[in-house]
C-alpha positions as CSV (number, residue, x, y, z in Angstrom):
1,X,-18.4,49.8,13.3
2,X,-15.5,48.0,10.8
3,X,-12.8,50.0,10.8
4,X,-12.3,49.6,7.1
5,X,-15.7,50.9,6.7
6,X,-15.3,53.8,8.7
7,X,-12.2,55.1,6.9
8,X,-14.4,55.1,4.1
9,X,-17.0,57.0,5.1
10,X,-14.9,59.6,7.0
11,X,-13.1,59.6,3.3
12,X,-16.7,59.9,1.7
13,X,-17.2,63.6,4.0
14,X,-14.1,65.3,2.3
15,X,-14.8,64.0,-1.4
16,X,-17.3,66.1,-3.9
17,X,-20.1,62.9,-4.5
18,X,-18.1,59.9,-3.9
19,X,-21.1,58.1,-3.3
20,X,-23.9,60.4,-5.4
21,X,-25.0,59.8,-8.8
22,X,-22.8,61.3,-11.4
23,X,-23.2,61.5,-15.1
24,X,-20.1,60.1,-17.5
25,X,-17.8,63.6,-17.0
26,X,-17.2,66.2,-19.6
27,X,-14.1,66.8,-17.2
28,X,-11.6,64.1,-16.2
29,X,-12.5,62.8,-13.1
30,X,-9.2,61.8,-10.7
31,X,-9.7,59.4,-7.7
32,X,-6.5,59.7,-5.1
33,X,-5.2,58.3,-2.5
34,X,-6.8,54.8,-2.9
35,X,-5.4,51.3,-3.0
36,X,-5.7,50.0,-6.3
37,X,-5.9,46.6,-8.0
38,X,-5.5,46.8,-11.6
39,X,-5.6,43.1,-12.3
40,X,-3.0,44.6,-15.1
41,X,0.3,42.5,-16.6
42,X,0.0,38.6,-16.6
43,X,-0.3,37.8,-13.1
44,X,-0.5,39.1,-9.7
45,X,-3.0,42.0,-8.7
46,X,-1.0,45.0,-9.9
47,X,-1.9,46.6,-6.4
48,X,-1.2,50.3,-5.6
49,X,-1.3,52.1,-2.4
50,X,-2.0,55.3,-2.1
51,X,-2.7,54.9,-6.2
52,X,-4.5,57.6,-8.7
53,X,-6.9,56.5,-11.3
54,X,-7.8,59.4,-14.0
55,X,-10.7,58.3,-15.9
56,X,-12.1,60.7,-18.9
57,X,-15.0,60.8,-22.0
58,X,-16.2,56.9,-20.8
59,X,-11.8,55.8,-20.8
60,X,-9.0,55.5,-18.6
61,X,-6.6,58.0,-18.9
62,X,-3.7,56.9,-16.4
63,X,-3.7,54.7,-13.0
64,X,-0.4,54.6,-10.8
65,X,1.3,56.3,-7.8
66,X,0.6,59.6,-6.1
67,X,3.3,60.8,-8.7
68,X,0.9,60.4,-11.5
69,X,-0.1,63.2,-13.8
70,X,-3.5,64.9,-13.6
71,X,-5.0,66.9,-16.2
72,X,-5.7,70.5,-15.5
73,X,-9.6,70.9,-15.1
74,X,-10.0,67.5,-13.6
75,X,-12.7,66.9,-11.0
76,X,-10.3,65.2,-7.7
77,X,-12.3,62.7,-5.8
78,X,-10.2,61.5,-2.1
79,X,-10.8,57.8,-2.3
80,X,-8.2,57.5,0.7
81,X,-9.3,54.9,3.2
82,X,-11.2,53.1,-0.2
83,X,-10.2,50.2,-2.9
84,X,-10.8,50.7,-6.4
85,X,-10.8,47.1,-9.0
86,X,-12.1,46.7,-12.5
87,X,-15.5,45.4,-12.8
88,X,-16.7,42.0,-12.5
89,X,-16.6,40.5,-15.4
90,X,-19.0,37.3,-15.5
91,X,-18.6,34.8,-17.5
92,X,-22.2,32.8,-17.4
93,X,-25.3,34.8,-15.8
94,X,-28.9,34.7,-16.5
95,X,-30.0,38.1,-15.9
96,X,-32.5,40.3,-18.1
97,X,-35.4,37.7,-18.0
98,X,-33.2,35.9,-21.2
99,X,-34.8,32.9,-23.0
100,X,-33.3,30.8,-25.8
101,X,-34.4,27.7,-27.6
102,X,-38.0,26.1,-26.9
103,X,-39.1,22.7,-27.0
104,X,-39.3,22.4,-30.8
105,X,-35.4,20.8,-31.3
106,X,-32.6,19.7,-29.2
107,X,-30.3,21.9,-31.8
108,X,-31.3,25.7,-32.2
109,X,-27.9,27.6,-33.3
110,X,-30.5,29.8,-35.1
111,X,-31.6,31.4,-31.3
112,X,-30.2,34.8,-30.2
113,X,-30.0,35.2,-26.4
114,X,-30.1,38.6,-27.2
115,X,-33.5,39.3,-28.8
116,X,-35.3,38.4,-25.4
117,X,-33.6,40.0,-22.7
118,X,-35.5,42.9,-21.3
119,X,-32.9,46.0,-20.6
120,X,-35.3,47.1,-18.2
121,X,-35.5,44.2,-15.4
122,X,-34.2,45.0,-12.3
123,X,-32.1,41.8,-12.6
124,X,-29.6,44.2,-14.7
125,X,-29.0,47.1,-11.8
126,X,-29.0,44.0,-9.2
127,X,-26.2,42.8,-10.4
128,X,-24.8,45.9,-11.0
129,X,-25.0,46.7,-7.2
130,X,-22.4,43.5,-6.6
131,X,-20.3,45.3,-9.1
132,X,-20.9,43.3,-12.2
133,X,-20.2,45.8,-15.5
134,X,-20.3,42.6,-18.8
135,X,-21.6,39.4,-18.4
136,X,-22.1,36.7,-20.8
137,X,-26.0,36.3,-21.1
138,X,-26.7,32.8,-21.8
139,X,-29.7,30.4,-22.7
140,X,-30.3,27.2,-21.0
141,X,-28.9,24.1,-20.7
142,X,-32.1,22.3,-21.4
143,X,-31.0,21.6,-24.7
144,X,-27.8,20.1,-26.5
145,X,-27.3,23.9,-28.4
146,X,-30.0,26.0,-27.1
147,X,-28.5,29.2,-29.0
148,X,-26.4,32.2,-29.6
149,X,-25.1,33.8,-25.8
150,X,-24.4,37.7,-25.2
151,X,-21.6,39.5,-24.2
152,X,-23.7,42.1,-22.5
153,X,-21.9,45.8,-21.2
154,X,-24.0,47.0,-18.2
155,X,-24.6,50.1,-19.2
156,X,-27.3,52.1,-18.6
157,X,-29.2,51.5,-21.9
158,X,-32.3,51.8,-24.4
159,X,-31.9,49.0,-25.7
160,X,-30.2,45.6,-26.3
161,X,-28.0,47.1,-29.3
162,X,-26.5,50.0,-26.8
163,X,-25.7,47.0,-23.9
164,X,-23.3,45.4,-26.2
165,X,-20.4,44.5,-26.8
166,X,-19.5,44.9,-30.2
167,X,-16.4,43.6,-32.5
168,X,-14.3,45.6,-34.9
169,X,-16.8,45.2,-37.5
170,X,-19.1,46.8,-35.4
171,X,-21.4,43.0,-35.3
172,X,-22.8,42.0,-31.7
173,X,-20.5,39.8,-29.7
174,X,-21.6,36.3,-28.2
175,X,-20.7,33.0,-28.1
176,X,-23.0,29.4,-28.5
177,X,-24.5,27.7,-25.6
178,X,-23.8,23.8,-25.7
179,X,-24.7,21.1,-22.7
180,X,-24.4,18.0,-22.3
181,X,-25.1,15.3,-19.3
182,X,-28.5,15.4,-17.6
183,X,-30.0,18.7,-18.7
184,X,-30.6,18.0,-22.5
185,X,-31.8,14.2,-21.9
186,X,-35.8,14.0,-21.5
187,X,-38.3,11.9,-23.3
188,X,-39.4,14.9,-25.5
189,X,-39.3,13.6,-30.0
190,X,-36.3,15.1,-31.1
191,X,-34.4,15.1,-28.0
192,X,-32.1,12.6,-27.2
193,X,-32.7,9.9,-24.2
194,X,-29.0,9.1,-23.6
195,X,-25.4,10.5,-22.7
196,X,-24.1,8.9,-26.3
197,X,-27.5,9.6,-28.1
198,X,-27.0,13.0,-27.1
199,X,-22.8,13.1,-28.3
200,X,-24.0,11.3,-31.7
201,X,-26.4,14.1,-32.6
202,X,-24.1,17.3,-31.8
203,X,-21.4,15.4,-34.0
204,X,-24.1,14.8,-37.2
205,X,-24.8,18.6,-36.5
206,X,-21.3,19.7,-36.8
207,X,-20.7,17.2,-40.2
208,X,-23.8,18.9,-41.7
209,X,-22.2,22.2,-40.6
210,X,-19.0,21.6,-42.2
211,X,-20.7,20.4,-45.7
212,X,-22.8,23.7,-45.4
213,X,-19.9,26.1,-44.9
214,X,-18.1,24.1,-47.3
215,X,-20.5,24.7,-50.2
216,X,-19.6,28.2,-51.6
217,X,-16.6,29.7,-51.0
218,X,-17.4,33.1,-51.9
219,X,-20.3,33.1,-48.6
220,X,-23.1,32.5,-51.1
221,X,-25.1,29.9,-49.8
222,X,-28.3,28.7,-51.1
223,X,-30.6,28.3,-49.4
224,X,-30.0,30.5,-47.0
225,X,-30.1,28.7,-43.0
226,X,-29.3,31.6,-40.5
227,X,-28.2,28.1,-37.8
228,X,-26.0,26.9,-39.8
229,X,-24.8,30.2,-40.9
230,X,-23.9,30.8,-37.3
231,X,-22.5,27.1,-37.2
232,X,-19.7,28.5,-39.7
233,X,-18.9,30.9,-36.9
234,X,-18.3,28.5,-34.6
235,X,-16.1,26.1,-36.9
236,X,-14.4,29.2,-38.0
237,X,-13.3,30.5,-34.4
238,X,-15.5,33.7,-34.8
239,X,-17.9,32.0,-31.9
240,X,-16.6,30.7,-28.8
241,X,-18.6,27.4,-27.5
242,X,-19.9,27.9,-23.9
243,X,-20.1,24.3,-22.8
244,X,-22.5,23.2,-20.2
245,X,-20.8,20.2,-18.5
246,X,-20.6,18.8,-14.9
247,X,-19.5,15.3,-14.7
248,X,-15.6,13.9,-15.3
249,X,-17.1,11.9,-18.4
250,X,-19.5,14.6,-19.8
251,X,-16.1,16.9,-19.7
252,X,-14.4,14.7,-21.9
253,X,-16.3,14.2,-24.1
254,X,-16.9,18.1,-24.5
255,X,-12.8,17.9,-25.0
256,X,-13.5,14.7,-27.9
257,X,-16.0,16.8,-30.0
258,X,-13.9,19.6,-29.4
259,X,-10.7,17.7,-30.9
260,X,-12.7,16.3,-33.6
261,X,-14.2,19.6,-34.8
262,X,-11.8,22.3,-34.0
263,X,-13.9,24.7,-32.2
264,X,-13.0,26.9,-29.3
265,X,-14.8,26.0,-26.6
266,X,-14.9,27.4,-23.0
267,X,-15.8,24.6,-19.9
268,X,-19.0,25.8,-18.1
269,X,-19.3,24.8,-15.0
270,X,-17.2,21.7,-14.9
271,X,-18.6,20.3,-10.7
272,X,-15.9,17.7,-11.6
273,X,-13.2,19.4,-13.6
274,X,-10.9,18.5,-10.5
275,X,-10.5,15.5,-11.8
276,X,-9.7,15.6,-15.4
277,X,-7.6,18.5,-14.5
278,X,-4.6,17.2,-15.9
279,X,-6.6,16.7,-19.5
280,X,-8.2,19.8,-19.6
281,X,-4.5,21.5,-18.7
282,X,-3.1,19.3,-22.0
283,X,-6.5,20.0,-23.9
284,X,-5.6,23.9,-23.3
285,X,-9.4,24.9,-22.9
286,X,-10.1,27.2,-20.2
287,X,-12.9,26.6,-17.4
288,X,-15.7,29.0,-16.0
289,X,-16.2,27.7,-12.5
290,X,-18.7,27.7,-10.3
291,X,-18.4,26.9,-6.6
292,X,-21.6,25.7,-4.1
293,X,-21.5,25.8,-0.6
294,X,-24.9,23.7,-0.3
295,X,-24.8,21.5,-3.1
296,X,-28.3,19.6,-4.2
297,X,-30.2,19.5,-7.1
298,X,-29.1,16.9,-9.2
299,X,-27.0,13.8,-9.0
300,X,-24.1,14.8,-11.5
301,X,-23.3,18.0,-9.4
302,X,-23.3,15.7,-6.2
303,X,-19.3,16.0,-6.4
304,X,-19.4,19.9,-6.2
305,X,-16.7,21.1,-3.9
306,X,-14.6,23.9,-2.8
307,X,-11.2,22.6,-3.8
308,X,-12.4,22.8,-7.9
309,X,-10.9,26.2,-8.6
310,X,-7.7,25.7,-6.5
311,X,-7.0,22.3,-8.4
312,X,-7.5,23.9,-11.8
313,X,-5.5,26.8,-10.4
314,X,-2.3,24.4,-9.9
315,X,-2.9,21.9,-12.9
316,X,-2.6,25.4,-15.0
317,X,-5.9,25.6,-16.3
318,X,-6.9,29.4,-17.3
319,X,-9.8,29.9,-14.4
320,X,-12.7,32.1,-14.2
321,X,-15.5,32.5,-11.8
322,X,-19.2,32.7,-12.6
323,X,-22.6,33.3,-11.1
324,X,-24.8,31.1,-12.9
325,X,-27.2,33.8,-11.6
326,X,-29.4,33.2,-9.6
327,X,-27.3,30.2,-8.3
328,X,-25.1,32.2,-6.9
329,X,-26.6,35.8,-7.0
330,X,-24.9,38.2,-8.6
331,X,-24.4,40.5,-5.6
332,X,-22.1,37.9,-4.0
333,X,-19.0,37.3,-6.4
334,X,-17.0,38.7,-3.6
335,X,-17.9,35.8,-1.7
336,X,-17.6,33.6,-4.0
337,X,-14.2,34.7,-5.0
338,X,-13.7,34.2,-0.7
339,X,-14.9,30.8,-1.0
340,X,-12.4,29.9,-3.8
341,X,-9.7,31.0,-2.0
342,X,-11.0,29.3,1.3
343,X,-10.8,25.9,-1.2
344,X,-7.1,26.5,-1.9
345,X,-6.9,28.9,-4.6
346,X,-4.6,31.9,-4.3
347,X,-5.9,35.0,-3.1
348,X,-4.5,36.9,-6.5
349,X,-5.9,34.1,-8.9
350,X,-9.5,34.6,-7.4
351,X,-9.6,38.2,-8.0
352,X,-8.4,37.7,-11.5
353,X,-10.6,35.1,-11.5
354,X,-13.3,37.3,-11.1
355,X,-12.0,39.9,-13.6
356,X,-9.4,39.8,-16.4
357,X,-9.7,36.1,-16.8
358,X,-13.0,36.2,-17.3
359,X,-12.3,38.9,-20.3
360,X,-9.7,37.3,-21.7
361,X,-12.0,34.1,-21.9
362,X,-14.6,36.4,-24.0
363,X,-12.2,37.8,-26.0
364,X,-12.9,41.3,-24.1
365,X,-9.3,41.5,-22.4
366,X,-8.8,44.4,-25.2
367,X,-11.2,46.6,-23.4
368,X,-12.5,45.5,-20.1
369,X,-11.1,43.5,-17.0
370,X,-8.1,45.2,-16.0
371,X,-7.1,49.5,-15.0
372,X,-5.3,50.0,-17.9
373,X,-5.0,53.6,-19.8
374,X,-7.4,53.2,-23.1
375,X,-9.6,50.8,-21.7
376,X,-13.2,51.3,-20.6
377,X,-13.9,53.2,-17.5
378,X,-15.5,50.2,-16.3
379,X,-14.6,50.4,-12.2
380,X,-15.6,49.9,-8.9
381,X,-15.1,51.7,-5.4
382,X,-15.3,49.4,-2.1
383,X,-15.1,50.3,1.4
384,X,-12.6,47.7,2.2
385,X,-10.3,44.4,1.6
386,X,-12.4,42.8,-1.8
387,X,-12.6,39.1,0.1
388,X,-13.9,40.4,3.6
389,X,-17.5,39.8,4.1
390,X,-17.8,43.2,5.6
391,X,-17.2,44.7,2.5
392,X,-19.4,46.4,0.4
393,X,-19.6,48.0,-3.1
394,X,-20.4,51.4,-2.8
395,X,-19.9,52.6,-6.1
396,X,-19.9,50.7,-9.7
397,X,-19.0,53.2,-12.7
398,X,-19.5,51.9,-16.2
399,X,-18.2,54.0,-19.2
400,X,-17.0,56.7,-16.8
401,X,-20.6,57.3,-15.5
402,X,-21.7,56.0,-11.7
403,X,-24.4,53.8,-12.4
404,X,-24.5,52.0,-8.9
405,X,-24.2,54.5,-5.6
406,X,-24.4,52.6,-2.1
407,X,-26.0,56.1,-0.6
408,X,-28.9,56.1,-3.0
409,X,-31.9,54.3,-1.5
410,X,-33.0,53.2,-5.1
411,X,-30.0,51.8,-5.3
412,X,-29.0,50.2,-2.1
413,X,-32.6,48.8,-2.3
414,X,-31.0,46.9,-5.1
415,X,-28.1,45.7,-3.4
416,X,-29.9,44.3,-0.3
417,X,-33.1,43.3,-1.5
418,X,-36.6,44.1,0.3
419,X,-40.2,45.0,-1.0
420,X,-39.8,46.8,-4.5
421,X,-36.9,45.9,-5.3
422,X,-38.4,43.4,-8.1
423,X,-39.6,43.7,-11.6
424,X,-43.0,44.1,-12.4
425,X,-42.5,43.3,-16.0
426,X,-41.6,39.9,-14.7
427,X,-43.6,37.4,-16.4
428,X,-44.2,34.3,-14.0
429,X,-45.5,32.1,-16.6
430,X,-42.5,32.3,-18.5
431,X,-39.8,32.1,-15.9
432,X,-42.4,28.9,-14.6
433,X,-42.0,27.0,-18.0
434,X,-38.5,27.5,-18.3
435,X,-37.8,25.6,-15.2
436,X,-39.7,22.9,-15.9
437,X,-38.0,23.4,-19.7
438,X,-34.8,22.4,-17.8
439,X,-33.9,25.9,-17.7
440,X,-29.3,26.0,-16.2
441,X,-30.0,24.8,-12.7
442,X,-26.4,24.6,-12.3
């Protein structure tokens, strides 16, 4: 047996439940003796050995030493032998069964990622077994804007409106899903047949937007277009651009439009962001990488390598990692994290990579993505070293409540797959015409 793994499970025998179901605690709960990466300050890992984390009513009420304060009452949980990290945070996923635009447009700013994904699919608790807790639910590529994304929270809810993220103002938090290269080009009226086709139409969409948000100060505008509406958000910084791109040329001229039009924008993908590094570094737009072992599947991703993230790493890009799921499945960010690191990048920049960046990208760094007091209780519990592949998650709490537990057989069918383990709910017709809609491959 691993040794790591056995510590943990002789550490498992002397807790209360470390590894059964627990509802969020009316008590604080206070998990000793672990080694803890916070992901906390601006870079680095922020580890702890031998660290407490003292979580309380869905928050974090203190992480540090063995010195650290406890609150009378608290449940203690020995995590000795264990390491404890903030959630995953993913930056680009496709779980929930979500759809966006159809085949009507190449431009649908009007579509919400959000009013098709189904809470219920198992794709949710699958990815919570490899220790996702947000993701940013997107739409397709298939399309030049195929709509509004969601910053989803994995928590165990109703309905779409308790899974979210929301902003001060208490409105639902997303982004806009843009692509451009091969994905949006088909022969399809309305959609454009080349690379500079498909640049000329986003830029006469973004004119249009700015004469639209320019007609009435005071936010009366008539008549009334719920796209361009959500256009203004995007001109006005309120809505980050997720920006399917692979090839060095399709990144720049994301970064053109981007120049021209002022919008924040966030690299998705980027196969060949290696070698624009340098521009992207000077652009200051951040990338969400995503790293193949067994590339295929289209030409402009032929040039997908290991070394991406590392390069980005040292040109000082701001890095994230993503899923793409189910490119890479969300139950293997660890490895993919491993992979990054095997490709040059350093071991603390992939864990952050795989955590705070990724909420600071979102503009969820306020609440998620690090072990910080006040923020979410949003954590997981592994039985060893986060890049060895004989680690597992064993426990993923969102909100202070364990939602994923290695020793339940509902859950672990999650986390390794097997008969059941699917959605019935699935609809196959749907999930068929997406792909051939062009649905992200990549």
């Amino acid at each position: 047996m691993h040794m790591m793994k056995a510590a943990a499970l002789g550490a498992s025998a002397l807790c209360t439940a470390i590894g059964g179901q627990a509802a969020a605690q009316d008590a604080p709960v206070a998990f000793i003796g672990a080694t803890i990466h916070t992901m906390g300050g601006t870079s680095g890992t922020g580890t702890i050995e031998g660290g407490t984390l003292v979580v309380h009513q869905g928050r974090i009420v203190a992480v540090g030493g063995a010195e650290t304060a406890i609150p009378d009452g608290a449940e203690m949980r020995d995590a000795t032998g264990l390491v404890i990290m903030p959630g995953i945070v993913d930056t680009h996923s496709h779980i929930g069964q979500v759809s966006g635009a159809d085949s009507s447009a190449a431009i649908q700013p009007d579509v919400r990622a959000l009013d098709s994904i189904n809470v219920r699919d198992s794709s949710i608790a699958r990815a919570r077994s490899g220790g996702v807790t947000t993701a940013n639910i997107m739409p397709g590529s298939g399309w030049l804007m195929s709509g509004q994304t969601f910053y989803m929270h994995l928590t165990d809810g109703n309905s779409i409106e308790a899974m979210a993220h929301l902003s001060d103002d208490g409105s639902i938090m997303g982004g806009m899903k843009m692509a451009n290269g091969t994905n949006p080009i088909r022969e399809t009226p309305g959609f454009p047949g080349t690379r500079a086709r498909s640049a000329a139409m986003v830029r006469s969409h973004f004119i249009a937007a700015q004469e639209y948000c320019a007609e009435d100060e005071e936010g009366e505008r008539s008549p009334r277009d719920i796209g361009m509406d959500a256009m203004c958000e995007v001109l006005d910084g309120e809505r980050l651009v997720h920006f399917h791109t692979h090839r060095s040329d399709d990144i720049m001229t994301a970064l053109r439009l981007r120049e021209e039009f002022d919008f924040d924008m966030l690299i998705q993908h980027g196969m060949e962001s290696g070698r624009v590094a340098s521009e992207i570094a000077a652009a200051g737009v951040p990338v969400s990488a995503i790293l193949i072992d067994s590339p295929g599947g289209k030409l402009e991703a032929m040039e997908a390598n290991l070394e991406t993230a590392a390069t980005l790493e040292q040109a000082g890009v701001f890095v994230s990692l993503h899923s793409d799921d189910n490119i890479i499945d969300s139950r293997l960010m660890f490895r993919h994290a491993g992979m990054a690191v095997r490709g040059g990048m350093s071991r603390d920049g992939a864990l952050r990579a795989l955590t705070i960046n990724g909420a600071v990208q979102l503009g969820l760094e306020d609440r998620v993505g690090s072990l910080e007091p006040g923020k979410f209780a949003d954590f997981l519990i592994l039985d060893g070293d986060p890049l060895s592949v004989y680690t597992d998650v064993e426990e993923t709490w969102v909100l202070g409540e364990q939602l994923f537990g290695r020793d339940n057989p509902e859950d672990l069918l999650q986390a390794t797959g097997g008969a059941g383990a699917g959605n019935p709910q699935t609809n196959t017709h749907v999930l068929e015409r997406e792909a051939h809609m062009l649905e992200d491959t990549q």
